[in-house]
Structures are given as C-alpha cells and as structure tokens.
DRENLUM-551664 format. One record per residue (C-alpha): x, y, z; residue in three letters. Coordinates in pm, whole numbers, padded with zeros to 5 digits, always signed. Layout:
N
XYZala;...
***
This chain:
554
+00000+00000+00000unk;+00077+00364-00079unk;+00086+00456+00282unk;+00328+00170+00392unk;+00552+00268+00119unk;+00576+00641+00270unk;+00635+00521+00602unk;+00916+00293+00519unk;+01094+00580+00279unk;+01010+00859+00503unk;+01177+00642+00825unk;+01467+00580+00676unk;+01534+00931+00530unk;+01836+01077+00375unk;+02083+01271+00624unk;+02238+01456+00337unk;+01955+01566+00089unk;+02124+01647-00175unk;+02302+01289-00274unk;+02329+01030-00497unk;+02119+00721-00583unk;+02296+00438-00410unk;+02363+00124-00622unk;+02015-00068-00598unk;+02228-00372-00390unk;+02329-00153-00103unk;+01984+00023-00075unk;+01845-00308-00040unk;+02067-00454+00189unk;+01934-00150+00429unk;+01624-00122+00406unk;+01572-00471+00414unk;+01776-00516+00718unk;+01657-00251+00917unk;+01296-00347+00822unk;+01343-00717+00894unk;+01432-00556+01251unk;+01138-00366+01343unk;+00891-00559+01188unk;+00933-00920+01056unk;+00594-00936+00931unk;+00627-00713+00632unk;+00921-00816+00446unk;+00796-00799+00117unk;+00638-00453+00165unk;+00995-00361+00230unk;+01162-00519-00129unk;+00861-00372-00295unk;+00980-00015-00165unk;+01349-00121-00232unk;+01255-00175-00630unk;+00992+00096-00637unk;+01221+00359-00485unk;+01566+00347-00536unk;+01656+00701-00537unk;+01658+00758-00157unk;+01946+00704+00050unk;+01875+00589+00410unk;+02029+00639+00683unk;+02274+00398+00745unk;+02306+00280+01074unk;+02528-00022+01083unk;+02799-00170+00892unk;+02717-00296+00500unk;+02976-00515+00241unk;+03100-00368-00027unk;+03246-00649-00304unk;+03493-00646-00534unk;+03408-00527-00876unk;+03136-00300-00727unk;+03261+00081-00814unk;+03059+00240-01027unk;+03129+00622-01115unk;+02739+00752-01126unk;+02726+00666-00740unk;+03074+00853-00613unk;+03113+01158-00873unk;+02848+01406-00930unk;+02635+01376-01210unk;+02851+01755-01396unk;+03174+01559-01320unk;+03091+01257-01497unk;+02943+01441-01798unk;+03252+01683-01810unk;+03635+01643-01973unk;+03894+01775-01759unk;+04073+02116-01899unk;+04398+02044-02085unk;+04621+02277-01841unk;+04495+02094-01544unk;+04559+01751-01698unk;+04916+01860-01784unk;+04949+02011-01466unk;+04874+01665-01292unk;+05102+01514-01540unk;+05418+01697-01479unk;+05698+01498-01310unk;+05823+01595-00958unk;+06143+01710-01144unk;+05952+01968-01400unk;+05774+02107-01081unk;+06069+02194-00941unk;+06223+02334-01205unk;+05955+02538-01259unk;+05894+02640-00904unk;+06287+02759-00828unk;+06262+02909-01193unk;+05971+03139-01086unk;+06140+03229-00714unk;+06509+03254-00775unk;+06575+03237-00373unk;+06440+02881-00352unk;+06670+02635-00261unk;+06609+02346-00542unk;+06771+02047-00272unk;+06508+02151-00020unk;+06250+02162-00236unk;+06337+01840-00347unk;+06416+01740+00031unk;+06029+01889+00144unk;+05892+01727-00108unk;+06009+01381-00084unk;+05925+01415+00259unk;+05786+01021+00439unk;+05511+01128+00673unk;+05452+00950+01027unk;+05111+01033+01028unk;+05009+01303+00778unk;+04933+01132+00442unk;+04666+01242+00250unk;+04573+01632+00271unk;+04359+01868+00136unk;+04419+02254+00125unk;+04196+02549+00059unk;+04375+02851-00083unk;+04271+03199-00181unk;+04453+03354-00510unk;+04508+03681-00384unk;+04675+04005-00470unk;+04843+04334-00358unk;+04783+04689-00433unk;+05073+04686-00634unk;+04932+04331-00825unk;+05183+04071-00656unk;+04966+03753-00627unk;+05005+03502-00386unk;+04811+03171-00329unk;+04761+03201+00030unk;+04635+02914+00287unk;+04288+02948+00441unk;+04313+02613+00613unk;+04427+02279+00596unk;+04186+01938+00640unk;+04267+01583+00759unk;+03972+01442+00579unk;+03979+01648+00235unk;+03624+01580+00007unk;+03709+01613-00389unk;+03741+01327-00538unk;+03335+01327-00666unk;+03395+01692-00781unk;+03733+01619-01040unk;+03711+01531-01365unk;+03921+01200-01443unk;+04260+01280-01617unk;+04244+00988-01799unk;+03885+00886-01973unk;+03951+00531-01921unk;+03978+00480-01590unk;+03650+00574-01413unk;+03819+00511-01080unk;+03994+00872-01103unk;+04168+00989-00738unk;+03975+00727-00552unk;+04199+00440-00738unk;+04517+00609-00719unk;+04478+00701-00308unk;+04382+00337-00251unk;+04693+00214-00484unk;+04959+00415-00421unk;+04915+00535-00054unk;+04637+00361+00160unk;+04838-00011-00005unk;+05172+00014+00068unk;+05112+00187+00356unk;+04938-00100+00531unk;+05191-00345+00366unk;+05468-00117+00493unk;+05337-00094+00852unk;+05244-00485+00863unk;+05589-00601+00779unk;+05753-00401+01039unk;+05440-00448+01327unk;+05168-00734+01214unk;+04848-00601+01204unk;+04568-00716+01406unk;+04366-00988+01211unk;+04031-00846+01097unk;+03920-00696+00804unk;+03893-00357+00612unk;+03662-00057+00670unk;+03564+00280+00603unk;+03425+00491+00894unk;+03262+00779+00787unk;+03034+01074+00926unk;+02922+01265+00625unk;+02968+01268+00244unk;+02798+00898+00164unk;+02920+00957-00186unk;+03324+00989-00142unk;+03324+00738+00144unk;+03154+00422-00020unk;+03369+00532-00335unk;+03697+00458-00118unk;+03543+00132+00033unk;+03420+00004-00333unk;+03769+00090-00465unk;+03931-00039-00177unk;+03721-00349-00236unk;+03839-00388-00587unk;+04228-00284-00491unk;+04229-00565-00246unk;+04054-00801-00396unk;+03842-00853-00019unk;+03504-00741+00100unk;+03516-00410+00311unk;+03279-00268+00537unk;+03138+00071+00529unk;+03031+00168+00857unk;+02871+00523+00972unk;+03017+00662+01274unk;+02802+01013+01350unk;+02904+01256+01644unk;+02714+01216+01950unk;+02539+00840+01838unk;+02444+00680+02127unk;+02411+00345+01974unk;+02694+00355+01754unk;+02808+00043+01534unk;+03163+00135+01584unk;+03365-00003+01935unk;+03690-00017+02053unk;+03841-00286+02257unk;+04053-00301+02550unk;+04343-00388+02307unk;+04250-00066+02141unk;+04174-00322+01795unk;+03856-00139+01605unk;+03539-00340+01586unk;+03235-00269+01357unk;+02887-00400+01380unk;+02679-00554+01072unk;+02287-00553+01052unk;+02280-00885+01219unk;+02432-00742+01520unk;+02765-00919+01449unk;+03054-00754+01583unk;+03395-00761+01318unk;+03761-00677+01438unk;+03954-00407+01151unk;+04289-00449+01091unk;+04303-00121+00865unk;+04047+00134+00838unk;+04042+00437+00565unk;+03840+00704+00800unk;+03609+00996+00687unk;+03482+01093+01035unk;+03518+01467+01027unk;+03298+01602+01289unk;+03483+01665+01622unk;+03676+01314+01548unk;+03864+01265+01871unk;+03538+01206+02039unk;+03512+00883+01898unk;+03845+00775+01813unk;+04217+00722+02025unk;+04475+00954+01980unk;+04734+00740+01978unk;+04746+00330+02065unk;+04537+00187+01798unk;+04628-00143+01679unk;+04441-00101+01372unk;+04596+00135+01127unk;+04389+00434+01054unk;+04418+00666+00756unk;+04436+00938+00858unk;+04506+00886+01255unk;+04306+01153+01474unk;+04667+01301+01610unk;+04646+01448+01232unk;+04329+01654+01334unk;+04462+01766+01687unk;+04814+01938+01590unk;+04598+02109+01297unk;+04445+01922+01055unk;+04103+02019+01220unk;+04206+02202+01475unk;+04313+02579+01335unk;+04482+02699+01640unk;+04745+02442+01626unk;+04735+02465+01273unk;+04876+02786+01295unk;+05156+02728+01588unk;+05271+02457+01328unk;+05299+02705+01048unk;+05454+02974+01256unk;+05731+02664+01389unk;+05768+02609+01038unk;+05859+02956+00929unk;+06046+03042+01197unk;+06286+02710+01156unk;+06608+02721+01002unk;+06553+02501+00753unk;+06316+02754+00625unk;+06522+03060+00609unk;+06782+02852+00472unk;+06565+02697+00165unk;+06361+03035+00128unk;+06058+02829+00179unk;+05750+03047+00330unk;+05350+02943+00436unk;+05152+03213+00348unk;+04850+03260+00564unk;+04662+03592+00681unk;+04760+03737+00983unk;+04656+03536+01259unk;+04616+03601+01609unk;+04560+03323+01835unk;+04511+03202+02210unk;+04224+03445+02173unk;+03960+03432+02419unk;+03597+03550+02347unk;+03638+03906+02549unk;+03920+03996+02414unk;+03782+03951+01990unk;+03694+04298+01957unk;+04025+04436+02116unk;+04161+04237+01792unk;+03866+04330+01545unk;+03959+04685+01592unk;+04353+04599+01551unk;+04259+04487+01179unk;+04061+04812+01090unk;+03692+04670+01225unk;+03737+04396+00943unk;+03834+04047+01056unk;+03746+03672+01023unk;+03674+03506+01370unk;+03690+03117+01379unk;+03649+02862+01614unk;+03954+02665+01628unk;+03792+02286+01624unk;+03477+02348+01326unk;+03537+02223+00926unk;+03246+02280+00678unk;+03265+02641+00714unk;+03120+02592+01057unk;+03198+02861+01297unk;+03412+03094+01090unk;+03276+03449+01085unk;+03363+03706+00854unk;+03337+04049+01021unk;+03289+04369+00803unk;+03119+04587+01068unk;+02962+04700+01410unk;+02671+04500+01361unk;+02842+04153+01247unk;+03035+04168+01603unk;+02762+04226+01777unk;+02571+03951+01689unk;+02909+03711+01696unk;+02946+03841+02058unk;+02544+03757+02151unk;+02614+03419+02035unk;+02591+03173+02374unk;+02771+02898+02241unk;+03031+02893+02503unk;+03163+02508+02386unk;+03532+02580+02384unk;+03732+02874+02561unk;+03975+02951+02298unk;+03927+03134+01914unk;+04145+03284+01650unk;+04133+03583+01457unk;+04252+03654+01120unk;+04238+03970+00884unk;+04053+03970+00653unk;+04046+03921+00281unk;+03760+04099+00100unk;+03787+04340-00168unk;+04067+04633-00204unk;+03820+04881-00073unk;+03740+04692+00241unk;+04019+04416+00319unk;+04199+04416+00659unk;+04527+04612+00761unk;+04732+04437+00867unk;+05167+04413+00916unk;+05172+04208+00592unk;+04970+04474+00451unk;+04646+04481+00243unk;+04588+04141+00066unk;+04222+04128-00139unk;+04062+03897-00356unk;+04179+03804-00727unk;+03813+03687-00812unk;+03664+03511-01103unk;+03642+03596-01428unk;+03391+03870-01490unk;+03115+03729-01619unk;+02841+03898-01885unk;+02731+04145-01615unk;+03092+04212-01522unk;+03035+04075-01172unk;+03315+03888-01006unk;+03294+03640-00730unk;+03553+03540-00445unk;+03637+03194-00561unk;+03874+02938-00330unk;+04103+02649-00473unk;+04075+02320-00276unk;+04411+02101-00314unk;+04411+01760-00271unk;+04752+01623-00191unk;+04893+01235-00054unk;+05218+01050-00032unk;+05271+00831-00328unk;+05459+00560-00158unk;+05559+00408-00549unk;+05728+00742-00629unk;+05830+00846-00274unk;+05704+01181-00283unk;+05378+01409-00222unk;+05205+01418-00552unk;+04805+01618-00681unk;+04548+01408-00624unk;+04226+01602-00706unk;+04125+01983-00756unk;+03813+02164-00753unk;+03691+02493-00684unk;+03379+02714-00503unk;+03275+03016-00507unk;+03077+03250-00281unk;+02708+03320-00352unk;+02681+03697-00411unk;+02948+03902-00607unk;+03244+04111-00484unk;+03125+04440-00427unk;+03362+04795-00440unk;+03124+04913-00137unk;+02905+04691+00135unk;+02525+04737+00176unk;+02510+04824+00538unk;+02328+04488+00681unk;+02408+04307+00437unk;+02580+03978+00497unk;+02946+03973+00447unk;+02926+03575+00447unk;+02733+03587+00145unk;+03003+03731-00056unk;+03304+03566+00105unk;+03168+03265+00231unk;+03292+02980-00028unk;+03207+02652+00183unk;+02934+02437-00012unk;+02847+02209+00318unk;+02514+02393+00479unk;+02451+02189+00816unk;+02041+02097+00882unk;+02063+01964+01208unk;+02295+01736+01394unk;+02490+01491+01157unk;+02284+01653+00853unk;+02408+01777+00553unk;+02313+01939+00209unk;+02536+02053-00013unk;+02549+02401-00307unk;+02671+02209-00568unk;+02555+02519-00812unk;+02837+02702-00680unk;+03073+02441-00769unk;+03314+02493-00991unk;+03480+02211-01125unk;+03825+02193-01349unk;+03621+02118-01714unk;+03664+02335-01995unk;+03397+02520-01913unk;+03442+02629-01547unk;+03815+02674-01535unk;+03839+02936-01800unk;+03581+03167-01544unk;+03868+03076-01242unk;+04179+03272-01439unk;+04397+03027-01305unk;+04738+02993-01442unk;+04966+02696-01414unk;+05196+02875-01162unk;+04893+02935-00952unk;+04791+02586-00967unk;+05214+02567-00867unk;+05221+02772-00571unk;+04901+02640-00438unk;+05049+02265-00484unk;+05388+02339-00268unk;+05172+02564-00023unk;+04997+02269+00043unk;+05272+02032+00091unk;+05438+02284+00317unk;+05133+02284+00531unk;+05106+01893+00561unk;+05444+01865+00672unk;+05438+02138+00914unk;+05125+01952+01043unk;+05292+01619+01077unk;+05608+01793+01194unk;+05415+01880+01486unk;+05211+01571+01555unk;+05536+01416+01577unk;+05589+01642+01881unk;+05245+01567+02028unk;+05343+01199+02013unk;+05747+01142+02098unk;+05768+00779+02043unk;+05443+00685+01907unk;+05280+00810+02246unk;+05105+01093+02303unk;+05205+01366+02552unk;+04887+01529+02686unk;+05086+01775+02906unk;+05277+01934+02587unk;+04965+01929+02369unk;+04754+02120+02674unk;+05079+02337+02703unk;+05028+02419+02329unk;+04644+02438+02318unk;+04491+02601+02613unk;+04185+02486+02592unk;+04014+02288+02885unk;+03692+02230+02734unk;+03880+02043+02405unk;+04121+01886+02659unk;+03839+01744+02857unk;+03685+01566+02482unk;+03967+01389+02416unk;+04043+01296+02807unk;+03673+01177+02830unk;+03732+00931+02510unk;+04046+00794+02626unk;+03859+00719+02959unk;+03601+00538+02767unk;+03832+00376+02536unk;+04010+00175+02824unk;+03781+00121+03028unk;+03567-00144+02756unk;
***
C-alpha cells in the first residue's frame, strides 16, 4: 500500500539531501535489514519499496559489504563531473613529473633552494598522508599575487567533484589514493608491526558519496570485502567499538561484531570524540593526532605554520606558508580588542569546526555584535585573522592589504571570491607528495567595491558548499561548484603557476602539520601535558580525556 511505502521511505530518510542514488544492492541490503528488525511481518512490503524507490538514501546505521568489482562512477562523482572532460592545463598540470615542478617552481622564485625543495617534497610522513588545502589567489595593491592558505583538512572531500585525467579509468583519485598510498602503507606498517587480524573498513560521518567510493575501490584494490560503517558525532548506539586492546570493531545488521585491521576514515565532525589519539592497533588513515596538531584544529594549525617559518631550515631553503595574519590564544572578550587591531574587518573562527562551521567574517559593528550575543560557550579559545575581502574593504594588517583576485567577470561584469581546494597524498611508489584532485567554489553573491550596510558579508566571502540541517545533517550548493572542465576553469583565471604555488603551499602545510604531531606523540605516544601546554583549551582537553577514559575502560 501507498501509505506503507511512505512510512518505510520517510523512516529511513536521507541525512544529506542532496546525494546520490545508491547502487540498488546496497539500498536493499538497508532497508531490508533494518525493516526485517522492526517488523518481521512485512518483508515484502519492504523489497517492494526497495525496487519501487531506489533514489533515496537511508540512513545507514550499521555496517554494510561492499564487493569487489562493485565501483561504479554515477554513485561517487556528481552527475557535472561525470558528464565533463577535464581542462587540458589541469591535466598537464597533474602530469608533470616531480622534477619539471621543481624546475619550474625555483625558476619562478630565484631564492628557492632546489635540494630543499626536493628534500620537502620527498618528505615520508609519520602520520600526515593524505591532505587537502583550501587557498585563496590573492593580490596586492601593487598586483603581486600570492596563493595564500585558508586552512588545511585531515579528511579532504574532492574526489566526486574532479574530472578524471584519464577517460579510461572511471576510478579517477579514488583508485590512485587506494593504490599508491592507503596499499603500501598497510603493507609497509604490517611487515615491520603485524596487524591485528580483521578486516577492512571505512568509517565515515558525512559525504555517503566519497566514502563508499573509497570502500568500493578499496574493495576492488584488495581483492576482499570491506565494510562501510557510519560513525556520527554524539550516536548513542553507535556500530563502531573499541576494545581493551585498542583493535577497532564494527557492527553488521545482524548485530555481528567484526575486528579491523586497517580502516580508511572519513569521520570529520569533532573526530577525537570517537576515536584514540594514539594506541590503535588497527591502522587508521588518517590517525586523529592528524586533526589535533591542525588538521582540524586551526589553532594548532597555525603554531605549526609559525614553527615552520620560523625554523632554520626555512630561512635557509627560502621556503615560506603564506597565511593571513593570525592572532591566536584568543579568548571571546578579548575579539573585539583584535577586530579593531585589523581596521573593524576580521574573520573570527572557532579553532575545532570544518564545513565552514563557525568561521565568521566580520565587516562591521553589527556583524560583532551579533558574533558576541552568540551563547555557544563550547570551547574557551578562538582565533582571529584579517581579513580578505575586496581592495576597498580588506583588513590592515603588518603584511599589509591582501584582497581577492576573483573570477572571471562574467556577462554582467560581476566577479565572485572563488577558493582552490588542493588535494595532496604521499605516493609511496614514487616516494614523494604528488596532486590528487582539484576543484573549486565560489561564494554566492558578487564582490562588491562598497558593502550594503546589513548586508551579509558571508554571502560574498563565504565559499564553503556544506550547509549543516541539524545534527549529523548535511546538504550541499553544488551550483556554486566549480569544477576543473573546460567550461568552469576558464571563469577561475587560473594559471599553471597558480595551480604551482598552491600545490607546494599545500605540501608545506602537511608537513608542518605532521612535523608537529610528531611532537604531540614522541615515540608513538602521546604527551597530553605538551599538547595542553600548546592548546589552552580545557573544554577540548576534557573531549579527548573523556574518550580515552572510555576507550580503556571497555
């Protein structure tokens, strides 16, 4: 019946509205699980809305299989991805050799030292390897562009926004992560520690699209089942566990609990509530001691930069991170002291958000007001940065004015703040960080000369495409994506030195990142009473204290 149909769908609703059709054998393998469950007495009312309605994605509450042979592009790239060819420059781009890059690179900054170059980007991580950047192309008032770091992320989305670079293999940046880094790495680490015995997993939180694209390639890589498993902030029945051993374990529909020996992991949201900082047994890509010295957490992020900048090696080579100015260890009273330091315009973020969550851009009186009205008091710590908007209303600050290259100007002559999003791992076959995927975003209004008073600043420098519903739900702007085609690129203006800078900006940040969760974890273990000395936050410090706690004492 029509009505039991509704129920069914309408129970087992999407959490991220906007995505994909899952392949007809995984939609069926929930619903009919989860239906079986509550009520045994309508099975085939369940199949019937399996076949009837197989554009829905449920939500998936416990693990599933993924075979071999199963990765199919229309259910892990958007829909404008598939249908699009890569632009030429950004296929030769991802074709040069590590040697032309350099070249190129010490041929465009004279000061450079070409050995560490070489030496940075050759660079084995301990824990950092596979990174995603998001850069701004900016430029001066006298027109010196630089490609300059917004922020750096642990668990970088892209691979379902890039075209392939080469038409005959659908499996794009998902095959060549799974091959060339995620592979040898657990080979690597299993030959010099044996793994745990169990079997392969993705954990994710959000984006259903990139994560069962990873576990179906991983699947095929492998040649073994893998289990894709949901893991969402705050669940209080999750199908994820950790044993006393520290070995993962992840539940299937018929409550069957599996040990991992290696897990790929897309849990972005506040991660170190839910997994170990250090200790696992099972080998996690990337580890949460990634997120912590700045891979989600911006403070740290920026301590690592500044360490990085400030080191000898850097002065020696030439070698600079670009950000904007940041000030951090900033407490909530003290934000408009700062505000006013940068000219009344600044961007405010909490440290420990990703999706564009809890950044604020600040353009006047009224935005801090309402920032400072806020009540959510989670954590005690933010940073401030200046800000980059247009020339006629960017930050001062001692770097001096940096403002927005833009798009393209379109038919109306209206440009839009546009961001780059660099995907970067550690190809353990060539032994250096290579591109992995590229895409771009931009904001929803146009850059204006002069701002509306009450209008919203966030609407014309906001890039982000995530837009949070509720708790653990998603939807996602995909018309302001802007993928690498020949047909978006062109509006972007990028060059391939711009593509260049943003590429070693990125590499610089990842190893500045691992640099320092090196420090957080001397030996392999991590030292709580440097990282609190570093991040001086109590209500963060209490997260990951409270998880540890739970963690050893199952």
């Amino acid at each position: 019946p029509l009505h039991t149909q509704t129920s069914i769908v309408r129970e087992h609703s999407t959490v991220q509205t906007h995505s994909f059709s899952l392949p007809p054998t995984y939609f069926i393998e929930y619903i009919m699980a989860d239906t079986q469950k509550q009520d045994s007495e309508e099975p085939a009312a369940a199949a019937e809305v399996a076949a009837v309605v197989p554009a829905k994605k449920p939500k998936q509450t416990f693990a599933v299989t993924v075979e071999p042979g199963s990765f199919e592009a229309e259910h892990h790239y958007y829909t404008k991805v598939i249908n699009s060819q890569i632009h030429p420059l950004v296929s030769h781009f991802m074709n040069l050799t590590t040697k032309q890059l350099v070249s190129r690179y010490c041929h465009l900054y004279p000061s450079v030292d070409k050995a560490a170059l070489e030496k940075l980007l050759s660079y084995e991580p301990q824990y950092f390897r596979w990174s995603g950047a998001d850069l701004f192309c900016t430029t001066t008032e006298t027109g010196i562009k630089k490609m300059v770091i917004v922020e750096t992320n642990s668990s970088p989305s892209g691979q379902k926004s890039c075209p392939w670079t080469s038409e005959y293999d659908e499996g794009g940046g998902y095959r060549v992560l799974i091959e060339r880094t995620f592979k040898p790495l657990l080979l690597k680490l299993a030959a010099e520690n044996p793994l745990p015995e169990g079997r392969l997993a993705v954990i994710f939180d959000k984006n259903h699209m990139e994560a069962s694209g990873y576990a179906a390639m991983m699947a095929e890589v492998f040649e073994e089942e893998v289990l894709l498993v949901p893991w969402y902030n705050g669940d209080e029945t999750p199908s994820c566990r950790w044993t006393k051993d520290l070995i993962l374990e992840v539940k299937d529909a018929s409550d069957v609990w599996h040990p991992v020996r290696a897990a790929f992991r897309y849990v972005t949201q506040k991660p170190w509530r839910r997994l170990p900082v250090s200790g696992a047994r099972t080998l996690i890509l990337n580890p949460v001691i990634v997120c912590l010295a700045g891979g989600r957490n911006k403070l740290m992020a920026a301590k690592a930069y500044e360490l990085f900048n400030h080191s000898e090696e850097a002065h020696q080579s030439g070698l600079q991170i670009l950000t904007p100015e940041t000030i951090r260890d900033v407490s909530k009273a003290e934000i408009p002291m700062w505000v006013k330091s940068f000219g009344g315009k600044a961007v405010i973020k909490v440290p420990y958000g990703n999706a564009g969550q809890g950044v604020y851009t600040i353009t006047s009186a009224d935005e801090l007001a309402r920032f400072m009205e806020e009540d959510d008091d989670s954590y005690d710590q933010y940073i401030v940065q200046s800000l980059v908007g247009n020339y006629h209303w960017s930050s001062v600050s001692r770097q001096g004015q940096l403002f927005h290259v833009g798009t393209v100007p379109d038919r109306s002559g209206r440009i839009y703040v546009a961001d780059l999003r660099m995907m970067v791992h550690y190809d353990y076959t060539k032994k250096v960080y290579r591109p992995l995927a590229l895409y771009a975003r931009r904001a929803r209004k146009p850059l204006v000369d002069e701002l509306v008073d009450g209008a919203s600043s966030w609407d014309i420098l906001g890039t982000n495409l995530s837009v949070k519903l509720e708790e653990n739900s998603w939807d996602t702007e995909t018309n302001r994506l802007m993928i690498f085609d020949r047909r978006d690129f062109n509006k972007l203006g990028f060059s391939t030195d711009d593509l260049l800078n943003a590429y070693v900006q990125t590499i610089m940040c990842t190893v500045a990142i691992d640099r320092m969760a090196r420090r957080l974890c001397p030996g392999g273990d991590w030292d709580a009473d440097m990282f609190e000395s570093l991040n001086k936050d109590a209500s963060l410090m209490a997260e990951i204290m409270r998880t540890a706690a739970e963690s050893v004492s199952k």
